[in-house]
C-alpha positions as CSV (number, residue, x, y, z in Angstrom):
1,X,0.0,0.0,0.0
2,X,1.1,3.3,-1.0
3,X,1.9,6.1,2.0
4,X,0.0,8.7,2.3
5,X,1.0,12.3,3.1
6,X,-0.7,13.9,5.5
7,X,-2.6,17.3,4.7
8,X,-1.1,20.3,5.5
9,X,-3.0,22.4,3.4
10,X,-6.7,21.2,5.0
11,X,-5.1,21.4,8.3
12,X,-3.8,25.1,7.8
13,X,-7.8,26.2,6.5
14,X,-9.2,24.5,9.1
15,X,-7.2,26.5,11.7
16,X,-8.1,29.5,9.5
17,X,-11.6,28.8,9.6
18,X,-11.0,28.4,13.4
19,X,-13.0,24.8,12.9
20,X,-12.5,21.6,14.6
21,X,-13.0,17.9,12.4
22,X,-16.7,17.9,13.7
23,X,-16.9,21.9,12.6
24,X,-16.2,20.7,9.1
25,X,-17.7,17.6,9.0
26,X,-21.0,19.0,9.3
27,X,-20.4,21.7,7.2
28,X,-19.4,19.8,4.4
29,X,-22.7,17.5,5.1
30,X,-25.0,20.9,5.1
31,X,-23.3,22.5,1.8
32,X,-24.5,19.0,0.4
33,X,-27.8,19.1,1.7
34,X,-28.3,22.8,0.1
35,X,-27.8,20.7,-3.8
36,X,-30.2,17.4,-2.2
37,X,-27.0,14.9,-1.4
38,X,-27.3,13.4,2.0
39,X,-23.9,12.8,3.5
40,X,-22.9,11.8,7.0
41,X,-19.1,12.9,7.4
42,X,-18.0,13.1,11.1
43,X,-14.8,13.7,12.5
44,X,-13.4,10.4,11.9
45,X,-13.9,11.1,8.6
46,X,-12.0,14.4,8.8
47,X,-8.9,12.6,10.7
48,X,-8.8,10.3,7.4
49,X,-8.9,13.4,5.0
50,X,-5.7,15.1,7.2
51,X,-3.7,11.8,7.2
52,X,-3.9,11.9,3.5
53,X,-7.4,10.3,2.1
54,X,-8.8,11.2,-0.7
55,X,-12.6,11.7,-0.9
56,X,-14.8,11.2,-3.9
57,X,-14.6,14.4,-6.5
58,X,-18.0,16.1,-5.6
59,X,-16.9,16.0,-1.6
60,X,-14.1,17.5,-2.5
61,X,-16.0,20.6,-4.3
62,X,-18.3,20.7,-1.5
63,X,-15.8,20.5,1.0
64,X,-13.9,23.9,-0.8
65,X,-17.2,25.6,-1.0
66,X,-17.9,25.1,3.1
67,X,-14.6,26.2,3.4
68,X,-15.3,29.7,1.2
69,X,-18.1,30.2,3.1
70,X,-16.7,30.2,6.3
71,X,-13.3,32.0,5.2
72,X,-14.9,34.5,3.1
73,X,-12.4,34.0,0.6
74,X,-12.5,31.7,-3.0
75,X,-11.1,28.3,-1.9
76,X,-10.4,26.2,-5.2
77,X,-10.5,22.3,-4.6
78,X,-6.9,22.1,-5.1
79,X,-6.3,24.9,-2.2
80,X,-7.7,21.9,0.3
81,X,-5.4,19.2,-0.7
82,X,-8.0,16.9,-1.2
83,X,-9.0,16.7,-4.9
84,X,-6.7,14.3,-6.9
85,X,-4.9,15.9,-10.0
86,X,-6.9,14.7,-12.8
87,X,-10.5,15.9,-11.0
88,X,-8.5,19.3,-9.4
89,X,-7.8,19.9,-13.1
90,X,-11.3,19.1,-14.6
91,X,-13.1,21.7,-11.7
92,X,-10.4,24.7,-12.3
93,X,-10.9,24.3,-15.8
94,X,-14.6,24.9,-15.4
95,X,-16.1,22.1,-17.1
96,X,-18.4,21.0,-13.9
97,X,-20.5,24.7,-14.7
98,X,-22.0,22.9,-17.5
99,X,-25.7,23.4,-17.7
100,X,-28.8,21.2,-18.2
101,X,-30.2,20.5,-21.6
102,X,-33.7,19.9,-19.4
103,X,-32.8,16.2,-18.6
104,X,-31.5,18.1,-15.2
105,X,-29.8,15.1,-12.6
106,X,-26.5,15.3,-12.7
107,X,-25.5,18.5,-11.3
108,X,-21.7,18.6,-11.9
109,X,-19.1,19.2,-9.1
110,X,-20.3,22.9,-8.2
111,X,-22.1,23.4,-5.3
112,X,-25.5,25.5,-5.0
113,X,-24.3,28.7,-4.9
114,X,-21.0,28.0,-4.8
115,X,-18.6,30.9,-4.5
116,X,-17.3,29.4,-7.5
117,X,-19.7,30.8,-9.9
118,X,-20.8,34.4,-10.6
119,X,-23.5,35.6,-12.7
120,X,-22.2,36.4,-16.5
121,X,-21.7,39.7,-17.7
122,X,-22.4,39.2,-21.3
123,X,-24.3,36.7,-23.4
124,X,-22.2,32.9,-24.1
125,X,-21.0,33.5,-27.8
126,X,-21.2,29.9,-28.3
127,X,-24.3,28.5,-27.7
128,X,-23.1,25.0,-27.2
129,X,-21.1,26.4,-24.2
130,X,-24.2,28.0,-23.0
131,X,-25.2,24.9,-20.9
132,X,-28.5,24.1,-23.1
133,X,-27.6,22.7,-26.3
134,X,-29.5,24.8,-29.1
135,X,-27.9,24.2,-32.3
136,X,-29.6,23.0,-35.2
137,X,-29.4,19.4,-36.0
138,X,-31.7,18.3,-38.9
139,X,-35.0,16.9,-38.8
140,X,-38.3,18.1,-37.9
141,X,-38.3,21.9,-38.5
142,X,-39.8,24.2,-36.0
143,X,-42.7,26.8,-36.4
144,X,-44.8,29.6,-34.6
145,X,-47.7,27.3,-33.7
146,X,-44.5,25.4,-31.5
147,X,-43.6,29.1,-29.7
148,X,-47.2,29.4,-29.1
149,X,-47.8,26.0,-27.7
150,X,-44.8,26.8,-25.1
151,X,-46.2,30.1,-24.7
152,X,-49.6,28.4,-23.6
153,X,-48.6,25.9,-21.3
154,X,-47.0,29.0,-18.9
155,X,-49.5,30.4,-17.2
156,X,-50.8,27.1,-16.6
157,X,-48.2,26.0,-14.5
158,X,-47.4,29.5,-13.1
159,X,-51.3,29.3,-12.0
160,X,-51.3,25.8,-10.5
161,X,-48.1,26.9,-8.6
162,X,-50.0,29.8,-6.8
163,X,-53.0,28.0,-5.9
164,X,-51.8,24.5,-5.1
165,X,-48.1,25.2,-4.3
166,X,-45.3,23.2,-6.8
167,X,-45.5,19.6,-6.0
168,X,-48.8,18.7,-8.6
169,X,-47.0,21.1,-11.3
170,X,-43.7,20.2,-11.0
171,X,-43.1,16.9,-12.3
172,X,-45.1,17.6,-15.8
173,X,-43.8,21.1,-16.5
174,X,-40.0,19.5,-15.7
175,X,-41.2,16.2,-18.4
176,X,-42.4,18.9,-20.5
177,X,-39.4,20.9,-21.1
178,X,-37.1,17.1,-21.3
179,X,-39.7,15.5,-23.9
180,X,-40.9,18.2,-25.7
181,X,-39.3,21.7,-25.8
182,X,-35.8,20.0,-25.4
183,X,-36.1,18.6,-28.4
184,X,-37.1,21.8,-30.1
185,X,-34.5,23.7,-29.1
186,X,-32.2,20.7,-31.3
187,X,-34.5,21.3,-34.4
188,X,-34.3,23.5,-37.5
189,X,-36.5,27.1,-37.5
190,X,-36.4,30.8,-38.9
191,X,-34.6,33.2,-36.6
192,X,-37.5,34.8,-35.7
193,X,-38.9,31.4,-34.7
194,X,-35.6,30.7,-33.1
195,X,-35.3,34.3,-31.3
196,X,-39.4,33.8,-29.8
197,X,-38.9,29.9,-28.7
198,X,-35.3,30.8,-26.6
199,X,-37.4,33.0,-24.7
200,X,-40.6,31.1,-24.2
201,X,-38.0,28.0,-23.0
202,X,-36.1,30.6,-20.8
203,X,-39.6,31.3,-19.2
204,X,-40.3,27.7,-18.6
205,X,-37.1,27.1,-16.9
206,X,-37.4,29.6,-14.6
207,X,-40.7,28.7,-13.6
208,X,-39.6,25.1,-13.4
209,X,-36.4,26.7,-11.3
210,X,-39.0,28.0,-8.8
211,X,-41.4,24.8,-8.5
212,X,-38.0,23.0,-7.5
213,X,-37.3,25.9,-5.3
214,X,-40.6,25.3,-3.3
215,X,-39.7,21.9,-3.4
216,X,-36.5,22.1,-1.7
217,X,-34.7,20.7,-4.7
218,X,-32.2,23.4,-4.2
219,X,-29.4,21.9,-6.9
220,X,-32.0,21.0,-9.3
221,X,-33.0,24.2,-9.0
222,X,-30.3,26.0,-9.6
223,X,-29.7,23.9,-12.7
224,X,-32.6,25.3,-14.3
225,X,-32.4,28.5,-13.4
226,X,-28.7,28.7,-15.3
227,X,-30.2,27.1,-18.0
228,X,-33.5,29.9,-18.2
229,X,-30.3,32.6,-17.9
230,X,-28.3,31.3,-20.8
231,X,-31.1,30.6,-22.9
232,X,-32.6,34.8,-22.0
233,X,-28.9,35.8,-22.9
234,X,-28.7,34.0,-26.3
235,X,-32.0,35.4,-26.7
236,X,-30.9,38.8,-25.8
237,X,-33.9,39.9,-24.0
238,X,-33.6,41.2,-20.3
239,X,-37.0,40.5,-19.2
240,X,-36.2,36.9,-19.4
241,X,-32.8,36.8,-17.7
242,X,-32.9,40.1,-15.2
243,X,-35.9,38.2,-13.5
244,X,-33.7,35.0,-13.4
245,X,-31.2,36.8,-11.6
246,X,-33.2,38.2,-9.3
247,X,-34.4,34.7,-8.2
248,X,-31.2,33.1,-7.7
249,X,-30.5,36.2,-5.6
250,X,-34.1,35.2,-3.7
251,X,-32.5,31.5,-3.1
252,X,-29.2,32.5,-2.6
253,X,-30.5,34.8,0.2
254,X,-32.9,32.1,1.2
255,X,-29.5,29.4,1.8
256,X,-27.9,31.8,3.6
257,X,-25.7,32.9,0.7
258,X,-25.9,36.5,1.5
259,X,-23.0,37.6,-0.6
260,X,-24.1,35.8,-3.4
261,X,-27.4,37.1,-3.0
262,X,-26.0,40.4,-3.2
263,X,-23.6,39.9,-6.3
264,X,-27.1,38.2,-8.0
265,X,-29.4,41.5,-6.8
266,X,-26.8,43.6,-8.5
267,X,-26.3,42.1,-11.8
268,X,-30.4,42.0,-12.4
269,X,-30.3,45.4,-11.6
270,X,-27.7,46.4,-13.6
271,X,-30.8,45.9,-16.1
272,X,-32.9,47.7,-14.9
273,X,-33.6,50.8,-17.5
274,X,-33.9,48.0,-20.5
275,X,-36.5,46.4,-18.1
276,X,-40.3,47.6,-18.0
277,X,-41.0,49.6,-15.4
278,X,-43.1,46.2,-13.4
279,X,-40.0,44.5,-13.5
280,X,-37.5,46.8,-12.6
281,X,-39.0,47.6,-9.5
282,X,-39.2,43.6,-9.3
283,X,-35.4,43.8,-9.1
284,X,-34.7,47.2,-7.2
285,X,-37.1,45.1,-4.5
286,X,-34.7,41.9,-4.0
287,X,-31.5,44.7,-4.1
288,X,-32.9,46.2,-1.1
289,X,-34.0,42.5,0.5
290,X,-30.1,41.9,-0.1
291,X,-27.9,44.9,0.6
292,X,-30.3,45.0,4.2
293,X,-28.6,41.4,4.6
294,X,-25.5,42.6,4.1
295,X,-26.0,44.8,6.7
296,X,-26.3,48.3,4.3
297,X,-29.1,50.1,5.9
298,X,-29.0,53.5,3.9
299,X,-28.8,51.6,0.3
300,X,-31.9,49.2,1.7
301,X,-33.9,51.9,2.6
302,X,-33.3,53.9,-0.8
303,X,-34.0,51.1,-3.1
304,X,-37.2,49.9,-1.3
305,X,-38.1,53.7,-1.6
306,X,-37.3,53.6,-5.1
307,X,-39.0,50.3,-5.9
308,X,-42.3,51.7,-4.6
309,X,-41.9,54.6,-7.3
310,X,-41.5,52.1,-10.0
311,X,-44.5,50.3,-8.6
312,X,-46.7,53.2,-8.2
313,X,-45.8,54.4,-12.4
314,X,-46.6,50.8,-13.8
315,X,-50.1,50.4,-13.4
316,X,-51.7,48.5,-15.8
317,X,-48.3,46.5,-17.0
318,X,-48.6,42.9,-16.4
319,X,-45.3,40.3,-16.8
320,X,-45.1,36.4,-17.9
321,X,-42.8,36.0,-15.1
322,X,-41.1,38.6,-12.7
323,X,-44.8,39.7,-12.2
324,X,-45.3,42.5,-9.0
325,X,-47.2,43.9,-7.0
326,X,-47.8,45.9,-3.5
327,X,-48.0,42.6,-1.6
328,X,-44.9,41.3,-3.2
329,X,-42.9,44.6,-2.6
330,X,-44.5,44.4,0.9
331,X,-43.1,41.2,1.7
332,X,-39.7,42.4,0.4
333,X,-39.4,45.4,3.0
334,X,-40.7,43.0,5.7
335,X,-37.5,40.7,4.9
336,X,-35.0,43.8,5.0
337,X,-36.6,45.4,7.8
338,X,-36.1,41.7,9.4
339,X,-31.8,41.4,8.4
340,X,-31.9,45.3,9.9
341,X,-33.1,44.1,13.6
342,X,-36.5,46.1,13.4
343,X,-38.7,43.2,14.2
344,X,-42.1,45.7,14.3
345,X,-41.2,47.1,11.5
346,X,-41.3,43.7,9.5
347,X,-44.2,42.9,11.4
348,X,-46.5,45.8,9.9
349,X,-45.0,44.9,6.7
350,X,-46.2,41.3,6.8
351,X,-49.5,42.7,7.6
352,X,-49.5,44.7,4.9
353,X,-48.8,42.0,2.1
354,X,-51.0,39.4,3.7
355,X,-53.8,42.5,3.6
356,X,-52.9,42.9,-0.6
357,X,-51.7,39.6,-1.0
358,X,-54.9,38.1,-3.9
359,X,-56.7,35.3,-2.3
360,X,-56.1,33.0,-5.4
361,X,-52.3,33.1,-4.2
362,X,-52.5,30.8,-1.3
363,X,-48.7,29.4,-1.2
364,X,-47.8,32.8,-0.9
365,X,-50.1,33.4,2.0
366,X,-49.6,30.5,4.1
367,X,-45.9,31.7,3.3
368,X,-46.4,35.0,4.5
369,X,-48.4,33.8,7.3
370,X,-45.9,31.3,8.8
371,X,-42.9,34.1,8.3
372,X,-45.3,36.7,10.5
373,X,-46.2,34.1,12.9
374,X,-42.8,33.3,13.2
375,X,-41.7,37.5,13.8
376,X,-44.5,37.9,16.4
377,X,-42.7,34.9,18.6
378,X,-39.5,36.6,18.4
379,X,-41.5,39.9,19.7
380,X,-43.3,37.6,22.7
381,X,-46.3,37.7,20.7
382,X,-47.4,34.1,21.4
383,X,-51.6,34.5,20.9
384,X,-50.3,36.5,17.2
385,X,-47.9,34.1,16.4
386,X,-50.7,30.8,16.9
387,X,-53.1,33.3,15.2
388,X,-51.2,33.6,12.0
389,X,-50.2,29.8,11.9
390,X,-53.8,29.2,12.2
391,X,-53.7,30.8,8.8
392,X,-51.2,28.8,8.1
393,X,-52.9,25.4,8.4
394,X,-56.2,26.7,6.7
395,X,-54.0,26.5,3.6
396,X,-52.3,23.4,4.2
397,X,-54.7,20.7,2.8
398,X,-55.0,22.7,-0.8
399,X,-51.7,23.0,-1.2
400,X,-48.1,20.6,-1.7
401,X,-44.9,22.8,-0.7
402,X,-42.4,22.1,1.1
403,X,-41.5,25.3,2.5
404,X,-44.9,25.6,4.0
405,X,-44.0,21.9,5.1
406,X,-40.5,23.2,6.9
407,X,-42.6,26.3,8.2
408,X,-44.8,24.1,10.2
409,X,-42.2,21.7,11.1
410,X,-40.4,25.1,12.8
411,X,-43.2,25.7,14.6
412,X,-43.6,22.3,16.5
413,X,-40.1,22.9,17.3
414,X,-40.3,26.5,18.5
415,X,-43.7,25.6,20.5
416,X,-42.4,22.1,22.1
417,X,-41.7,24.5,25.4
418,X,-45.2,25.7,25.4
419,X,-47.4,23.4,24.6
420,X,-49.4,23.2,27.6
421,X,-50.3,27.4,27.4
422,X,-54.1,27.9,26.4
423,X,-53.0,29.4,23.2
424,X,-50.8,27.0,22.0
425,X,-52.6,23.4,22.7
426,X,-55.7,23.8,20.0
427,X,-52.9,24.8,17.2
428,X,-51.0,21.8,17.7
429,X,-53.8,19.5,18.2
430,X,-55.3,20.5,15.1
431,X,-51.7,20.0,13.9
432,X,-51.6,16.4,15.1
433,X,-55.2,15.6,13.3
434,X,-53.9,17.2,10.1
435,X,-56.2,20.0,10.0
């Protein structure tokens, strides 16, 4: 048997990161969870890795990418002394940031949000290279009654999402784009044709990026969403890929990401005067939600100021995704006011959106409701807080979303200690008989 050497280099971040083998262990097992891997490293695990073992390739990535999180610095695989040559080679060179072509599964070696990867500047000049492969092949040529067809099929599943929450939708709109816009996208058509399908397919993926989103699939998730942003690049329209980067921002702020949220915020609105006025305060919204989480009061403030101006001048403007309203922008001030410590604040915001929020949306209420419920307990608020879950679990039996899923599972949790009170007992009875 070969010797090992031991690690240096994984030692020397670890004391960096001021982590011990348990410290890493579970972060490496959390970064995982974020792209739907379930590992179970432990500290024995870590000793192995020092002494010189070499984990699988996609630990390896996921191991760097805990490491950048905690050091707030890029760690490559080959910084940790883990990756072997050949796979250290194959991540730096950037082949594992290869998108889906809709039969989304294998995810590559990048992590969700990995510090790795930053939104593009510019359009891929090579559409091959743009992750969704649209070249044309031969065969069956491609038409407007296709586009249209696409086009249909959208507010369909954007409509089923609302109501019912993304577990019905998700599986046929994500079969839908594999079988039969995938497929399209390989086939001969006019460039006009060409130009109006790249957009329709970039609309699909986001919305399929979301359903996933709502499902907790967060690395299928992303998958999809860099394939709706390559495809609204190569079609050169901003109202498909500004709104896609505004929602990896939304996720990325969701996972904790919060300087990739930021870097996300800023590149969709960087588009923002080739946007309508409906969407660009959709993105001056989520820029405000993230610079608060960075901690930028001033630059929150101003941009949730400004986003209520661009609300206020697009009445009558409606969007196929990226759509807006007061209860959305609402919902956004709630969350900044939240990452800048003024719990009432957020409160009344909350409020306000559930108050605006159209009762046909009910995964965005009981989404709403759980996130107030959940502010009015860290205020002491304990009859508000079972009052707004009771909200909560009105929705529940219409709707299949697993964030409203983890939102109730918090709640047990948060509760446990005062079950017996007056207040709480009905909630989680009627919890218990699934009502």
């Amino acid at each position: 048997m070969a010797k090992r050497d031991p690690n240096g280099r994984l030692r020397t971040l670890l004391a960096e990161a001021r982590w011990s083998g348990q410290d890493f262990a579970r972060a490496v097992n959390g970064v995982a969870a974020e792209a739907g891997l379930t590992l179970s490293y432990d500290r024995t695990s870590v000793s192995h890795w020092l002494a010189g073992t070499k984990p699988p390739a996609h630990v390896v990535a996921l191991a760097a990418e805990a490491l950048s999180l905690r050091t707030r610095r890029r760690i490559a695989a080959a910084d940790t002394g883990l990756a072997r040559p050949s796979a250290a080679a194959r991540t730096e060179g950037g082949q594992a940031d290869a998108g889906p072509d809709f039969g989304v599964g294998a995810l590559g070696e990048i992590p969700v949000y990995s510090s790795a990867w930053r939104p593009p500047q510019e359009p891929p000049q090579d559409p091959e290279r743009a992750g969704v492969r649209t070249g044309r092949r031969g065969g069956a040529r491609i038409g407007l009654d296709h586009v249209r067809a696409a086009e249909a099929v959208l507010p369909v599943f954007r409509n089923s999402d609302m109501m019912f929450g993304s577990g019905l939708a998700r599986p046929a709109l994500t079969a839908y784009l594999a079988t039969t816009v995938a497929p399209w996208l390989r086939a001969d058509a006019p460039p006009s044709v060409r130009h109006r399908l790249l957009g329709a397919t970039s609309r699909l993926a986001y919305t399929a990026a979301f359903l996933c989103f709502d499902g907790n699939q967060h690395g299928v998730a992303q998958a999809y969403y860099r394939a709706a942003l390559r495809l609204g690049r190569e079609a050169g329209d901003p109202q498909c890929h500004a709104p896609v980067l505004r929602a990896m921002s939304v996720q990325a702020h969701h996972l904790g990401h919060r300087t990739q949220a930021l870097e996300l915020a800023q590149a969709a609105a960087r588009e923002a005067g080739r946007l309508p006025t409906l969407q660009a305060a959709f993105v001056t919204g989520q820029l405000a939600v993230a610079e608060a989480a960075c901690g930028d009061r001033r630059a929150a403030i101003a941009h949730l100021a400004g986003a209520q101006k661009l609300l206020e001048r697009s009445e009558g403007q409606s969007a196929p995704i990226g759509d807006y309203h007061q209860a959305a922008l609402c919902h956004q001030e709630a969350e900044a006011l939240a990452a800048l410590g003024d719990g009432p604040g957020a409160i009344a915001a909350l409020g306000a959106s559930l108050r605006h929020r159209p009762p046909a949306e009910r995964r965005a209420r009981a989404v709403t409701a759980a996130r107030l419920a959940e502010l009015h307990l860290g205020q002491g608020h304990l009859e508000r807080a079972c009052a707004a879950w009771h909200e909560v679990l009105d929705a529940v039996p219409q709707l299949e979303s697993a964030r409203v899923t983890d939102a109730l599972r918090r709640m047990r949790g948060r509760l446990r200690a005062v079950r017996a009170s007056g207040v709480v007992r009905p909630l989680l009875e009627r919890v218990a008989a699934g009502t």
